[in-house]
C-alpha positions in Angstrom: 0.0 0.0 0.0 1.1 3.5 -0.7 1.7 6.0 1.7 -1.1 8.0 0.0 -3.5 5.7 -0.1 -2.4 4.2 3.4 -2.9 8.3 4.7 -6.3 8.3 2.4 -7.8 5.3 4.4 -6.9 7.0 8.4 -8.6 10.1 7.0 -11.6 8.0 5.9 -11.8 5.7 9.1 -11.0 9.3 11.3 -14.4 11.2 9.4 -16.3 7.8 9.8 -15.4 7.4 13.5 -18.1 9.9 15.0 -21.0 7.9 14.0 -19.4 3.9 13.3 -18.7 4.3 17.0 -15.3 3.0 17.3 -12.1 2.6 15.1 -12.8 -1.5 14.0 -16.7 -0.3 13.4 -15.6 2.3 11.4 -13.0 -0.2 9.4 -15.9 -2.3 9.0 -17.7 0.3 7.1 -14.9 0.9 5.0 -14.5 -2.6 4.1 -17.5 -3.8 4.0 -20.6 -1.5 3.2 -21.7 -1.5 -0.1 -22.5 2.3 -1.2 -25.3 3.1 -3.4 -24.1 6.1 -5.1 -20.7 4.3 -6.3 -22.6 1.2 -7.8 -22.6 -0.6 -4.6 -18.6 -0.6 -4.3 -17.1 -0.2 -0.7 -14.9 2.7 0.0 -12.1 0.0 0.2 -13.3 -0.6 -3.7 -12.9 3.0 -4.4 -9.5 3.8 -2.7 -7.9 0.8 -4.6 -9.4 2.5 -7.8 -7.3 5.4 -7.4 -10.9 7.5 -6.0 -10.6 8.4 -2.6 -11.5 11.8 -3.0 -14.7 10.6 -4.0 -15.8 8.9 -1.1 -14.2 11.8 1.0 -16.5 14.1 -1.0 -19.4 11.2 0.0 -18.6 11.7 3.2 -18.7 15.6 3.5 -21.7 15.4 1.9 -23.3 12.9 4.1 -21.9 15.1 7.6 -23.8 18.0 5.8 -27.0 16.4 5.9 -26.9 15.5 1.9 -28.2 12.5 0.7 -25.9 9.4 -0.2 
């Protein structure tokens, strides 16, 4: 893993944190949850892609009250 991307997923786990409830919930998420507006990829999916500023964009949008 690259340093980027390795820096890209602690600033994805640290803005999911708040409301996964702890650090391995939060890794779950990020592993795991399928997300609607990416064609069901996981964040994981996305950051391997090269597109973690896309699912940091999802997730500003999300803290702002948006819609996924």
């Amino acid at each position: 893993m690259t340093q980027k991307r390795l820096r890209d997923v602690i600033e994805i786990i640290n803005h999911a944190l708040p409301w996964a409830g702890s650090v391995q919930q939060a890794f779950a998420w990020y592993r795991s949850q399928p997300l609607p507006s990416f064609g069901d990829l996981t964040a994981e999916d996305l950051v391997k892609e090269g597109r973690a500023e896309d699912v940091k964009a999802y997730l500003n949008r999300i803290g702002a009250g948006g819609y996924a």
